[in-house]
Structure formats: structure tokens, C-alpha cells
C-alpha positions as CSV (number, residue, x, y, z in Angstrom):
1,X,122.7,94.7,103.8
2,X,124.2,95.1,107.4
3,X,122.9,98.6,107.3
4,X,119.3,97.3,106.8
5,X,119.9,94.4,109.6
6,X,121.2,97.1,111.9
7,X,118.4,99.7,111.5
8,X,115.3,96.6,111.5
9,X,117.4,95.6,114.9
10,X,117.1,99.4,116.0
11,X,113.2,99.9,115.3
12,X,112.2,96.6,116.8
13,X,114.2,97.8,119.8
14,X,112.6,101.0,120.0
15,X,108.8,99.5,119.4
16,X,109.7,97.1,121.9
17,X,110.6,99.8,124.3
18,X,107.1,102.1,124.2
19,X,105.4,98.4,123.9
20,X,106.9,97.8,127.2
21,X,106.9,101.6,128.5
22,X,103.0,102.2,127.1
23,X,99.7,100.6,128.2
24,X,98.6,102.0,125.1
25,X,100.6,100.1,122.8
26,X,101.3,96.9,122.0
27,X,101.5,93.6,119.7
28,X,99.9,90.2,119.6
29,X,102.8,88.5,119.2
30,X,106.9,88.8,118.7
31,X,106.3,87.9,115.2
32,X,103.6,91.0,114.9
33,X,106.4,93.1,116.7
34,X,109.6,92.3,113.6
35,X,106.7,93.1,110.7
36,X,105.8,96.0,112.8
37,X,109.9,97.2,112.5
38,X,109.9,96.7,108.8
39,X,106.6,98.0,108.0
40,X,107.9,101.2,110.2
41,X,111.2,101.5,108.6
42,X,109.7,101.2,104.9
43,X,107.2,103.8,106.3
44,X,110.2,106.1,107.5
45,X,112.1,105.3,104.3
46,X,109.4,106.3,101.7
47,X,106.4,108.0,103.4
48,X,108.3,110.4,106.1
49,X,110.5,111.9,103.6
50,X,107.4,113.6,101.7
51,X,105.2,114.1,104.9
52,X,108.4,116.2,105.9
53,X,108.8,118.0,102.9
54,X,104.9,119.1,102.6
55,X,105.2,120.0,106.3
56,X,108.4,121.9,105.9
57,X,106.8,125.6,106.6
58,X,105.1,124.4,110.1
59,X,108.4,122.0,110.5
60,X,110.6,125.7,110.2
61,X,108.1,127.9,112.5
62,X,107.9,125.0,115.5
63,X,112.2,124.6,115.1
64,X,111.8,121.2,113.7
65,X,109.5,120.5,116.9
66,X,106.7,119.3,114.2
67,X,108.7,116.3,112.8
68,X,107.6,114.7,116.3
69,X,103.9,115.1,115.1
70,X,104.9,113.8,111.2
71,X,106.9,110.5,113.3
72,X,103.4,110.0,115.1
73,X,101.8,110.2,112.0
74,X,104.0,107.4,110.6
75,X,103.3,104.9,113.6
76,X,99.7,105.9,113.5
77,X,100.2,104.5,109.7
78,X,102.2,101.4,111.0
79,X,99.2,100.9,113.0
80,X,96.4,101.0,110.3
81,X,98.7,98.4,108.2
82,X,99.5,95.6,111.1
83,X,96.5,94.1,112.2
84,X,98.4,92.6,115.1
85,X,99.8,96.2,116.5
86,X,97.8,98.8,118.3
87,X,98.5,102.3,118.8
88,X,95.3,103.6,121.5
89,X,95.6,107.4,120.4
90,X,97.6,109.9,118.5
91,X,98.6,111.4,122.1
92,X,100.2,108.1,122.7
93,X,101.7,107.9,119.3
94,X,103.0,111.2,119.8
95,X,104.4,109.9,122.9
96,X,106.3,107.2,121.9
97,X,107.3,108.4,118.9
98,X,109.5,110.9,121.0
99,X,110.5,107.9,122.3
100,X,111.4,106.0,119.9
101,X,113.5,108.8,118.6
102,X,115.8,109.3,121.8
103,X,115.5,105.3,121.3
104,X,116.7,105.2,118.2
105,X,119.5,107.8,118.5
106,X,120.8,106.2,121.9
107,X,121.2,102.9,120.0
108,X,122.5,104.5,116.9
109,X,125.2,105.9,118.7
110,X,126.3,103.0,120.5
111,X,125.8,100.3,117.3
112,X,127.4,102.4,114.3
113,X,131.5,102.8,114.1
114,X,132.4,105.8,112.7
């Protein structure tokens, strides 16, 4: 349970971040910004791990460089299922994806004890 608490802290960090960081995203409200988080993590949970196994040739031949593209793909999907987030363009998902990556890494690292 403090696992799940922890990683729903992390997204809604991260979103919070490119919310802050891009014009071209952001959320009605900070209610709209924690079901954004879960909706995200059940996304990454359930929906990344097949996107990344049916895009695990192109994943090999771009040096994992494609999961970047599959991560967009997932907040483009967070996007279509939250009326009250926005996501402008898949450049800009691509974007913050990236950035929600070295986000979520950066806060990983400093919030898990080994």
C-alpha cells in the first residue's frame, strides 16, 4: 500500500512538473491533476507493458529510445480518458514524457530506501 502511495505521490509530481514547465499542458483543477496520476499509473501498470512488448523490435533497433514514443502514447491515453487534462500535441507529449521520466527517476531515487 505505501508502494502505491509513494508512486501516485511520484506521477502527480511529475504531471505537476510538465503542467508547470509546458504551455501545452495542463489541468482544470488539483483534483483533475491526482485522477490524472492514477489514471496514468493504471495506464503504465496495465497498458505500457503490452505497448512495450508489441513494440519490442523498433524498441531493440532505436536502443530502447522508442519507449519515449510508447510513454507519449500513454499520456496521450491519459489525456483521451480525463476530461479535465489536456495534452496540445504528441510533440508535447513526447516532451514531457521525457520529462516525466528523468522526473520520476530523480524522485524515485531520493524517496525509495534500498
Amino acid at each position: 500500500m505505501r508502494h502505491m502511495i509513494l508512486r501516485l505521490f511520484i506521477n502527480a509530481a511529475a504531471l505537476w512538473f510538465v503542467d508547470f514547465l509546458f504551455s501545452g499542458i495542463w489541468f482544470e483543477s488539483t483534483g483533475a491533476l491526482i485522477v490524472t496520476a492514477i489514471v496514468f499509473g493504471l495506464l503504465n501498470a496495465f497498458i505500457k507493458p503490452l505497448l512495450l512488448i508489441l513494440t519490442l523490435p523498433i524498441n531493440i533497433l532505436t536502443l530502447g529510445l522508442f519507449t519515449f514514443v510508447v510513454n507519449a502514447v500513454i499520456l496521450e491515453l491519459a489525456d483521451w480518458w480525463v476530461d479535465s487534462f489536456f495534452v496540445d500535441g504528441f510533440v508535447t507529449a513526447l516532451l514531457a514524457s521525457i520529462v516525466i521520466s528523468l522526473v520520476s527517476i530523480f524522485l524515485s531515487s531520493i524517496l525509495y530506501e534500498e
